[in-house]
Backbone as ProteinMPNN parsed JSONL, in Angstrom:
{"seq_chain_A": "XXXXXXXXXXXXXXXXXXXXXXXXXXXXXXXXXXXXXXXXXXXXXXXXXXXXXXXXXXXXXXXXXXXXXXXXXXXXXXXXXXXXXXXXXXXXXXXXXXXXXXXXXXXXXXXXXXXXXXXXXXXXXXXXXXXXXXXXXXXXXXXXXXXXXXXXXXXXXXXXXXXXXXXXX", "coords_chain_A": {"N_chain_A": [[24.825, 124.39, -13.809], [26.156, 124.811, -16.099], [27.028, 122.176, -16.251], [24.749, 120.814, -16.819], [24.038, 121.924, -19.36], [26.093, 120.666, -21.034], [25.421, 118.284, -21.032], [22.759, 118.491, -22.26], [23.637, 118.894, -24.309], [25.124, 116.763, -25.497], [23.474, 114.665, -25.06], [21.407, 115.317, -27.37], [23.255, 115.065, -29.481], [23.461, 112.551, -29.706], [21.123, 111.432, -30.165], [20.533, 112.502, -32.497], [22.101, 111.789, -33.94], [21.845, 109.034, -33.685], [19.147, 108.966, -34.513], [19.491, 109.51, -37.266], [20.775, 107.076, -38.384], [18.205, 106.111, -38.316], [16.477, 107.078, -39.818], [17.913, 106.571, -42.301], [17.676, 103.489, -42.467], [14.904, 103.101, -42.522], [15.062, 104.511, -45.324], [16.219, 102.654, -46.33], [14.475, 100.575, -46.039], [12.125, 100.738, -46.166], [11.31, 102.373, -48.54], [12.979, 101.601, -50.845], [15.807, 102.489, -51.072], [18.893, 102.015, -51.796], [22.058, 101.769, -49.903], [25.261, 102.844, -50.738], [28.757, 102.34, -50.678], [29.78, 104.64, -49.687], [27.514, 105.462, -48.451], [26.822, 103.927, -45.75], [29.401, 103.747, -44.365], [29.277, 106.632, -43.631], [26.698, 105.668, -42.195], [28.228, 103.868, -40.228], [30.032, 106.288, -39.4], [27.809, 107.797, -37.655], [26.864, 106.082, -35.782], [29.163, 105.86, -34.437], [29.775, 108.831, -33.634], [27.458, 108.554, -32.041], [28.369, 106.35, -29.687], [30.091, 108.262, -28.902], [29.079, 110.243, -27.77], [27.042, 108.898, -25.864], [29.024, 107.698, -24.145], [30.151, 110.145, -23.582], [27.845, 111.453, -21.965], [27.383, 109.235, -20.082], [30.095, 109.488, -18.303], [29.86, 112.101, -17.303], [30.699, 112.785, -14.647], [33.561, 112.559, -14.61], [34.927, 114.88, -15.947], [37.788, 115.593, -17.17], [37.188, 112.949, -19.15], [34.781, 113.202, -20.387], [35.148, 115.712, -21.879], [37.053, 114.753, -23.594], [35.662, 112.754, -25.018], [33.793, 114.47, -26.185], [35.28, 116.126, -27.923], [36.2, 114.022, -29.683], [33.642, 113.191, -30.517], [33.39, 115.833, -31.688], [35.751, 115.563, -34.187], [34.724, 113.207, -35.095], [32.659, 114.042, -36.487], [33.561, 116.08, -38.405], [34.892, 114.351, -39.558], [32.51, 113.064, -40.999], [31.924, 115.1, -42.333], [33.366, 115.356, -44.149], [33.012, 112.583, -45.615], [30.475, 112.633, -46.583], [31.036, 115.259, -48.067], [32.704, 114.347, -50.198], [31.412, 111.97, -51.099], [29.115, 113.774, -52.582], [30.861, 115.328, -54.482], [32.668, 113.356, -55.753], [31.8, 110.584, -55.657], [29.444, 110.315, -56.271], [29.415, 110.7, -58.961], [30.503, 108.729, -60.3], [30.299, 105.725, -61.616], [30.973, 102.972, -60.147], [31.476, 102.514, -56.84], [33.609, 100.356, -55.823], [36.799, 99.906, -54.615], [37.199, 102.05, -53.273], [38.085, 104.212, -51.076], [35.6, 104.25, -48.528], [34.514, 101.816, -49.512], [36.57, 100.096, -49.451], [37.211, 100.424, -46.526], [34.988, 99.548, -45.074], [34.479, 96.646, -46.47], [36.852, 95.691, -45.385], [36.423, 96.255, -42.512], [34.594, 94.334, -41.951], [32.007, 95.052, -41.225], [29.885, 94.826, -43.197], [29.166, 92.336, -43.831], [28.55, 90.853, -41.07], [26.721, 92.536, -39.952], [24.676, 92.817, -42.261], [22.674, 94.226, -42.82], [22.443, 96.33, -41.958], [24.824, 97.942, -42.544], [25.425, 96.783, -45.145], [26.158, 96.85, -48.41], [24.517, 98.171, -51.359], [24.183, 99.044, -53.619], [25.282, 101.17, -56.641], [27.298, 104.009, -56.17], [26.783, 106.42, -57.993], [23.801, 105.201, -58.849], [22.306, 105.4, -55.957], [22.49, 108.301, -55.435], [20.474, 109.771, -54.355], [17.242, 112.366, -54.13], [16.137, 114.168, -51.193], [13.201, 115.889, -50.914], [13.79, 117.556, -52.889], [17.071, 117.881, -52.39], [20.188, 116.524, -52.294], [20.39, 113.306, -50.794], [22.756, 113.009, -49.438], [23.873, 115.522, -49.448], [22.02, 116.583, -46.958], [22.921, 114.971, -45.13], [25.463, 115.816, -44.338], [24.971, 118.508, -43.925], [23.552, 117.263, -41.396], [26.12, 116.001, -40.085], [27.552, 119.021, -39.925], [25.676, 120.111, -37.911], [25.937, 118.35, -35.831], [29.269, 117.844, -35.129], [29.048, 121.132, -34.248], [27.741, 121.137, -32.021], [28.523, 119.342, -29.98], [31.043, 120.014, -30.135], [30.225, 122.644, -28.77], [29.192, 121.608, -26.132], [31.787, 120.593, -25.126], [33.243, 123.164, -25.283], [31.56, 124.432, -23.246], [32.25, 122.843, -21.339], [35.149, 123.598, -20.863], [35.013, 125.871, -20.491], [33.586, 126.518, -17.922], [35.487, 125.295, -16.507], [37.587, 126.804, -16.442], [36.902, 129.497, -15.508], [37.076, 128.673, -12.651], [34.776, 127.173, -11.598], [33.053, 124.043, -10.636], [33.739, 121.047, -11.871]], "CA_chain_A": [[24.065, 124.833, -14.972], [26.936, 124.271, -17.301], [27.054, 120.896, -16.981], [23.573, 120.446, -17.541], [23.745, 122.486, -20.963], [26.891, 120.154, -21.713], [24.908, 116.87, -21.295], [21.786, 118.428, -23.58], [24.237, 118.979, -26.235], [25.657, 115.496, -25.826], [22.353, 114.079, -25.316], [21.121, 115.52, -28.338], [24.281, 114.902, -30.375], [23.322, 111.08, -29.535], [19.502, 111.357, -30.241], [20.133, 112.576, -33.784], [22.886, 110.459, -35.116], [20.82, 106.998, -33.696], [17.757, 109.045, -35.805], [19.712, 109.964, -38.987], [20.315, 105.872, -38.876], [17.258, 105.116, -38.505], [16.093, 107.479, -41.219], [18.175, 106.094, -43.258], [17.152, 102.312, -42.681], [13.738, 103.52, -43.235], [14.925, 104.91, -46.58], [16.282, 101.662, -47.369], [13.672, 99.015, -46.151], [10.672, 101.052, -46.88], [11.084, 103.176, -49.786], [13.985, 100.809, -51.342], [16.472, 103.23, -51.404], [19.762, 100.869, -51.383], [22.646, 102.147, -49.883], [26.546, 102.47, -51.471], [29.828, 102.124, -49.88], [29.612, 106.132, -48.657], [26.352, 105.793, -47.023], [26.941, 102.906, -45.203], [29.88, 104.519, -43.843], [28.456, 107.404, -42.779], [26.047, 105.16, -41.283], [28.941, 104.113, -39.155], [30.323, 107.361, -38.387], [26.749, 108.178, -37.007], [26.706, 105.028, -34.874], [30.435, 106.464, -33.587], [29.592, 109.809, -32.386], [26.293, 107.992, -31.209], [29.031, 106.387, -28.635], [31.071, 109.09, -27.929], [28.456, 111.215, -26.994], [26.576, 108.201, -24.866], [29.979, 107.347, -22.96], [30.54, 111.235, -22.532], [26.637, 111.478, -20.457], [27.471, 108.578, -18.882], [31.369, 110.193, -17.771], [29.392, 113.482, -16.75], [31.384, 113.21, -13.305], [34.845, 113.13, -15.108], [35.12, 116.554, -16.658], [38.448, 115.067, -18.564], [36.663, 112.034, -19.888], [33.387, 114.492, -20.969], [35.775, 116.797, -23.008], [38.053, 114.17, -25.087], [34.289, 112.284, -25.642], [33.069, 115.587, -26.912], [36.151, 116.237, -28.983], [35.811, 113.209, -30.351], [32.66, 113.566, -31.715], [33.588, 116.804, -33.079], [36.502, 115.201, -35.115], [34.205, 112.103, -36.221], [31.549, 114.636, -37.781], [34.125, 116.679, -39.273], [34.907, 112.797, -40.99], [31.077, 112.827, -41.891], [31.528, 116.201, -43.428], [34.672, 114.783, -45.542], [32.88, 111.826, -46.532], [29.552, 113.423, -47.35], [31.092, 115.533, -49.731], [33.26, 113.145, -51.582], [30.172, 111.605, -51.708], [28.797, 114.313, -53.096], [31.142, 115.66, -55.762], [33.113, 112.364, -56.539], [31.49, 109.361, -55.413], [27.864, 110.081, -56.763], [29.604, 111.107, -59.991], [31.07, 107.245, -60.493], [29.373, 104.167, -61.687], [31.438, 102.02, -59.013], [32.325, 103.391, -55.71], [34.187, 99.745, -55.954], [37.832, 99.95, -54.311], [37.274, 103.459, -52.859], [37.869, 104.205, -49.684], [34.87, 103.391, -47.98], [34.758, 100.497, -49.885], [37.504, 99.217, -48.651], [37.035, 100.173, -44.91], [33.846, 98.822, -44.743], [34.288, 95.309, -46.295], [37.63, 95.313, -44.363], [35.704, 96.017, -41.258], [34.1, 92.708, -41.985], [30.528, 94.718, -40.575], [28.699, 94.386, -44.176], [29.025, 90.55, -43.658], [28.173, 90.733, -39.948], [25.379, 93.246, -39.694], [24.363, 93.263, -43.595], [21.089, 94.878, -42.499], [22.779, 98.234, -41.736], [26.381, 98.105, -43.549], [25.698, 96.021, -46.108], [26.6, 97.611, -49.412], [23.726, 97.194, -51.904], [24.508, 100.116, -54.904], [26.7, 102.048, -56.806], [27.584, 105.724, -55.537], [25.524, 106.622, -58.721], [22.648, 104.564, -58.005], [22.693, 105.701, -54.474], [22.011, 109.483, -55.619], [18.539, 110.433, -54.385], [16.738, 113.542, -53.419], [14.98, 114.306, -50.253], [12.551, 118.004, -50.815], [14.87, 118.451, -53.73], [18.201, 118.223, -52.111], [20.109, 115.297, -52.575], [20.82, 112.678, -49.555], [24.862, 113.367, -48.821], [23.774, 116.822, -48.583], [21.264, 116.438, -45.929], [24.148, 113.721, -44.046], [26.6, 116.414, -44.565], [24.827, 119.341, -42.482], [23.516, 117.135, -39.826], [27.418, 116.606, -39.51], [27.945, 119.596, -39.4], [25.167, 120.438, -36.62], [26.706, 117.469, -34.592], [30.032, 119.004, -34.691], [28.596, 122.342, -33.505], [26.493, 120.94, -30.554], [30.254, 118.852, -29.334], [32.28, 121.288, -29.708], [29.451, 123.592, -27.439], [29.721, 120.486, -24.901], [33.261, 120.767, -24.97], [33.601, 124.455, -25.07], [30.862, 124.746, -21.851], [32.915, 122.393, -20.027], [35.902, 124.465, -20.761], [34.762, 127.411, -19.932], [33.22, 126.485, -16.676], [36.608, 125.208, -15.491], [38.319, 128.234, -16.722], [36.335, 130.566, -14.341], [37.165, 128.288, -11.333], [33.454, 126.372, -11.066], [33.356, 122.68, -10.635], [33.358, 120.001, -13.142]], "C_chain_A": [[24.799, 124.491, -16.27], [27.038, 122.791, -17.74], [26.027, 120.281, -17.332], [23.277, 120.824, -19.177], [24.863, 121.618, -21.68], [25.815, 118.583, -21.95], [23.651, 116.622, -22.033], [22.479, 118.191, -24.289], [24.435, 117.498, -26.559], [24.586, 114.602, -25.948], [21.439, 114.417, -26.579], [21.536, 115.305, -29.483], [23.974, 113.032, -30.543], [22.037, 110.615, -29.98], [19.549, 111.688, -31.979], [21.164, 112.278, -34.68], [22.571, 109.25, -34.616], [19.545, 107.745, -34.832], [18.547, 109.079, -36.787], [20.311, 108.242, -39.221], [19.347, 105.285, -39.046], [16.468, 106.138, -39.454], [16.69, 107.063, -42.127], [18.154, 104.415, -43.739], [15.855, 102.314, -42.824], [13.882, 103.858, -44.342], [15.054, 103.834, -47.525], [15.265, 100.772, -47.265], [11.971, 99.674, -46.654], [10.543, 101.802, -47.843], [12.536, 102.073, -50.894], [14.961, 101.705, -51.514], [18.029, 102.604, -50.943], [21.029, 101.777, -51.133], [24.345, 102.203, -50.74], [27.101, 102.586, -50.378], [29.844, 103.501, -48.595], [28.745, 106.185, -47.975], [26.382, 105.495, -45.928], [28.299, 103.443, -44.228], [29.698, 105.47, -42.96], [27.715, 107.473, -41.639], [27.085, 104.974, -39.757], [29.839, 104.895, -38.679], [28.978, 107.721, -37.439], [26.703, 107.469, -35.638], [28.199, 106.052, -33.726], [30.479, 107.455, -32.575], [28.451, 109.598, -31.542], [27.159, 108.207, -29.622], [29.498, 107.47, -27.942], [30.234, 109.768, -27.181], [27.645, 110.664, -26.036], [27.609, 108.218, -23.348], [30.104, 108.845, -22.171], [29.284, 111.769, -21.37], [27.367, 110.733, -19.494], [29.15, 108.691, -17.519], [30.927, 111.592, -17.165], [30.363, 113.851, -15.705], [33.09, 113.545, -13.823], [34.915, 114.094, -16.375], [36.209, 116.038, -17.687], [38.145, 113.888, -19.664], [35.487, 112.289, -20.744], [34.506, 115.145, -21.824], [36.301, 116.364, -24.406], [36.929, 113.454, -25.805], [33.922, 113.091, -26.764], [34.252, 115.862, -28.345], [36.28, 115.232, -29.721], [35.106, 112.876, -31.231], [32.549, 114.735, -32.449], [33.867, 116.344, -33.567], [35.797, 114.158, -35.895], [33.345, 112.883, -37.188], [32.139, 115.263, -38.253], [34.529, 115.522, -40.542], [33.633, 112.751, -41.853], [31.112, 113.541, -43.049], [31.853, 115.549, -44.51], [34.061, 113.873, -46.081], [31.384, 111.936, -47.627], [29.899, 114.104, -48.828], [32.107, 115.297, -50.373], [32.653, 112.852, -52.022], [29.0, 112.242, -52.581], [29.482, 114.839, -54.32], [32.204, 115.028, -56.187], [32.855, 111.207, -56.669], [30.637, 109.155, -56.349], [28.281, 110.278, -58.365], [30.139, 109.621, -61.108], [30.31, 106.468, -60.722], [29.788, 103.525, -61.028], [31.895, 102.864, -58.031], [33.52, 101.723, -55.119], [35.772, 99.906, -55.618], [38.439, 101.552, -54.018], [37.98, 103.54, -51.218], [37.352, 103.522, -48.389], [34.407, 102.604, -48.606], [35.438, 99.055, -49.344], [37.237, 98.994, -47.407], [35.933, 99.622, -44.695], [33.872, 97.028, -45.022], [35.347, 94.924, -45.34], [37.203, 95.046, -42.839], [35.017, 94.531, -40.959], [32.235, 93.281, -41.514], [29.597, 94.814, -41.789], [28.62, 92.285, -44.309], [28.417, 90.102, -42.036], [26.95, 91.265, -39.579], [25.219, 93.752, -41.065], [23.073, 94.588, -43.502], [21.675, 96.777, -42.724], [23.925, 98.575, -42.417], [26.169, 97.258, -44.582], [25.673, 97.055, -47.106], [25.554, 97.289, -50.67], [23.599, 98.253, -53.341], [25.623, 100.766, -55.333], [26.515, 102.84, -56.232], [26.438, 106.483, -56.715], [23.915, 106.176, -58.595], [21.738, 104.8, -57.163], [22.547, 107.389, -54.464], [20.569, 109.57, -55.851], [18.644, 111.703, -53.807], [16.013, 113.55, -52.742], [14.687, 115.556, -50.064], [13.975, 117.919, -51.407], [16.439, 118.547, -53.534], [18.586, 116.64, -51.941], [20.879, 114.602, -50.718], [22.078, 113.221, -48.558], [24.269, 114.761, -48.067], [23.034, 117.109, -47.002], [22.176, 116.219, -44.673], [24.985, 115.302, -43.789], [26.352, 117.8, -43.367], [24.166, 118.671, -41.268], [25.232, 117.201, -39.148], [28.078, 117.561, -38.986], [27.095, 120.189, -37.98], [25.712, 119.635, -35.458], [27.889, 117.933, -33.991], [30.064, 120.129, -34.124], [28.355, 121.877, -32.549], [27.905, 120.288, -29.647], [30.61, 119.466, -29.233], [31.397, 122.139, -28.642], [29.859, 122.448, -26.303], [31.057, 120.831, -24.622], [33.571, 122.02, -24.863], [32.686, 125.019, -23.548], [31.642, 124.329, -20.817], [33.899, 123.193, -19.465], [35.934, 125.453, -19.76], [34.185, 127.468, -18.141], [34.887, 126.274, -16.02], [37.786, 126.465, -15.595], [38.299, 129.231, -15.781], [36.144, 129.448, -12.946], [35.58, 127.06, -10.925], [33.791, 125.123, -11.905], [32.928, 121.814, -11.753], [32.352, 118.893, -12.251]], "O_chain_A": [[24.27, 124.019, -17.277], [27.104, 122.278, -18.857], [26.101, 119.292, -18.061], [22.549, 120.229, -19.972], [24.799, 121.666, -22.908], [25.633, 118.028, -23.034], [23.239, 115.529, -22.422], [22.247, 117.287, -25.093], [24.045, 116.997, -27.614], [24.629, 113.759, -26.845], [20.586, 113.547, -26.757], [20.808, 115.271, -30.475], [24.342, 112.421, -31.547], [21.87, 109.41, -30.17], [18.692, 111.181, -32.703], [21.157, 112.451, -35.899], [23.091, 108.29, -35.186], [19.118, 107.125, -35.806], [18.05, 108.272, -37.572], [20.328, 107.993, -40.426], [19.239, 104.23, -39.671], [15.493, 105.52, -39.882], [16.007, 107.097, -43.151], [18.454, 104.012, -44.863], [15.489, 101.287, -43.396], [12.828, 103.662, -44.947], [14.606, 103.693, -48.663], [15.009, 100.102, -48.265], [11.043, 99.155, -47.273], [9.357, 101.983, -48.119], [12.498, 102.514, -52.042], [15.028, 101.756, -52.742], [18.338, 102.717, -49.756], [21.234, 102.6, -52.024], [24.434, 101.248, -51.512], [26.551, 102.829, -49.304], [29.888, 103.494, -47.365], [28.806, 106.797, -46.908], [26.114, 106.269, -45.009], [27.937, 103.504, -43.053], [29.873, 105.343, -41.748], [27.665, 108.258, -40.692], [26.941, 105.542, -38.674], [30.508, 104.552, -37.705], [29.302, 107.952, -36.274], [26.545, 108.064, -34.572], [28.088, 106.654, -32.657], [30.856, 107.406, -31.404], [28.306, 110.227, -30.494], [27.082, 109.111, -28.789], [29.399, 107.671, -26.732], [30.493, 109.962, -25.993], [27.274, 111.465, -25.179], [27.351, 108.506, -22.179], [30.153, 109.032, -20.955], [29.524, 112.296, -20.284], [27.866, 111.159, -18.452], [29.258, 108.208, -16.392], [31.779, 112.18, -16.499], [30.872, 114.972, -15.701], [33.715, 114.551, -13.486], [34.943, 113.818, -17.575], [35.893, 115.963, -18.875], [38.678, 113.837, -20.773], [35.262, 111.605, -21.743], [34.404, 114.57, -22.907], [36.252, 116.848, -25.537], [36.987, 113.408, -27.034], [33.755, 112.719, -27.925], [33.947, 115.768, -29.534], [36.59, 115.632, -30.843], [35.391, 112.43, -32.342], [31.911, 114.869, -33.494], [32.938, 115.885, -34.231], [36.024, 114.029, -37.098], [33.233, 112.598, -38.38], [31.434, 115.585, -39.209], [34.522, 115.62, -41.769], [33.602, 112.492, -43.055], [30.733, 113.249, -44.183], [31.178, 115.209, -45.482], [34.269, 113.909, -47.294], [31.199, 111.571, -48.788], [29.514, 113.885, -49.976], [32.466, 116.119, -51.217], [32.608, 113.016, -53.242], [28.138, 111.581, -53.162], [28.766, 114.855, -55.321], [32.932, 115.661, -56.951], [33.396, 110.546, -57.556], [30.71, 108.237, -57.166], [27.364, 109.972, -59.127], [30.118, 109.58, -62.338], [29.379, 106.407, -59.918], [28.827, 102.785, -60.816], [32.616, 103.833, -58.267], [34.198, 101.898, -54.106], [36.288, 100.119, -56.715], [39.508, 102.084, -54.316], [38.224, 102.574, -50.495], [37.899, 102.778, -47.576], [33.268, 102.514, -48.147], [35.176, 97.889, -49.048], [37.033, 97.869, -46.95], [36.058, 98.946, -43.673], [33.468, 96.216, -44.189], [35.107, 94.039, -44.519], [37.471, 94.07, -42.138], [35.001, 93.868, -39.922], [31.321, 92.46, -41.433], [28.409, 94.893, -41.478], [27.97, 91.425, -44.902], [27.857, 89.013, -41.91], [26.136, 90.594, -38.945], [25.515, 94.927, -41.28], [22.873, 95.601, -44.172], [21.384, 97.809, -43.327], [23.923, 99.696, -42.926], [27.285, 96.943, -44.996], [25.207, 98.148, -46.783], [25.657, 96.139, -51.097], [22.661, 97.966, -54.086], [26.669, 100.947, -54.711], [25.51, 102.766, -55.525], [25.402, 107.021, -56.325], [23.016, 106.94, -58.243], [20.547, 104.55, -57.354], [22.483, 107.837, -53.319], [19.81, 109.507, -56.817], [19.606, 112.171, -53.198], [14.942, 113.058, -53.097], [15.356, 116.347, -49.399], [15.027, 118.109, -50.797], [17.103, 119.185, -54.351], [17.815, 115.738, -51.614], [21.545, 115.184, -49.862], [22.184, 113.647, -47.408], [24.178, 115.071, -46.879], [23.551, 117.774, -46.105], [22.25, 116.874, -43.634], [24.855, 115.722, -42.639], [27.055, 118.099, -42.402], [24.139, 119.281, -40.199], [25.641, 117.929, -38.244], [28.882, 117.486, -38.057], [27.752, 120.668, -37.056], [25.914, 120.106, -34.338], [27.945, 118.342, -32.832], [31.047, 120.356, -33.418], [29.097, 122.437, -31.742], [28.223, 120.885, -28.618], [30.739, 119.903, -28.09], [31.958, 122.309, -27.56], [30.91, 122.575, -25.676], [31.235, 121.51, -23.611], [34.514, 122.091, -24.074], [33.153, 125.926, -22.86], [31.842, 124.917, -19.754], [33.941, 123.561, -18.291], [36.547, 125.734, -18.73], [34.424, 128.386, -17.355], [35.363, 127.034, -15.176], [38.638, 126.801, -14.772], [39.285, 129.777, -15.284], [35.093, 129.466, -12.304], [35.589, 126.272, -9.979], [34.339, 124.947, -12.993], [31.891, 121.928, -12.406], [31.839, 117.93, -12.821]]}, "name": "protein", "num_of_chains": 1, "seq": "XXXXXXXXXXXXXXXXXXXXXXXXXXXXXXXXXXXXXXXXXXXXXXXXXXXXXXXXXXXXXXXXXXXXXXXXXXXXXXXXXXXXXXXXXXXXXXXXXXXXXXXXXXXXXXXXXXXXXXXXXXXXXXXXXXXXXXXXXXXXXXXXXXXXXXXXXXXXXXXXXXXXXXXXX"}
């Protein structure tokens, strides 16, 4: 039973950071809403705990390979949080997000030249400040992060706990 409630969470944790990319390539190709250095980012933390939380379904049978998965994608959406709200109360505040951070890691990555479509960098951090129902983008990014984090860490704390009280991984 536990490990079925671990592989919703993870299966869910995977289902809504592939959607919150593809809401947000819907924001850019059909409403023009061009991303900056922080989004784009984001984007690929989303993609990240995507993985972790794919590889940790598909590890279901190894209980230690399911846990460090799960912890994993806690620690990447605790990164989302962090870059969310930079992005929120220093990025969006900038006319260049130009030799920031994710600036850097992203062209370094080389994937806005490889997969422009989804990392490409196409605004400032100013720019790049919209509102969706009144609340602006980051923020939105910022608590799915944190729901992702929650739902991992439950994965990871179910597994726990099952092996704690003696029942099988």
């Amino acid at each position: 039973m536990r490990t079925l409630l671990a592989d919703r969470l993870l299966a869910l944790v995977a289902i809504l950071s592939l959607g919150a990319i593809g809401v947000a390539l819907v924001s850019q190709y059909a409403f023009d809403m061009q991303p900056c250095a922080w989004c784009v980012l984001q984007r690929l933390i989303y993609l990240a705990i995507a993985v972790a939380a794919i590889l940790g379904l598909l590890l279901r049978r190894a209980a230690v390979a399911q846990r460090v998965l799960s912890a994993l994608a806690a620690l990447l959406a605790a990164g989302g949080v962090a870059a969310a709200a930079y992005q929120h109360n220093v990025a969006s505040q900038m006319m260049s997000c130009a030799q920031t951070f994710a600036d850097r890691f992203m062209t370094s990555s080389g994937l806005d030249e490889v997969v422009p479509q989804v990392f490409g960098i196409y605004a400032t951090c100013a720019d790049a400040a919209v509102d969706l129902l009144g609340v602006r983008y980051e923020i939105w990014s910022l608590l799915l992060f944190v729901l992702l984090g929650a739902a991992a860490l439950g994965a990871l704390l179910v597994r726990r706990e099952r092996s704690l009280f003696g029942g099988a991984n």
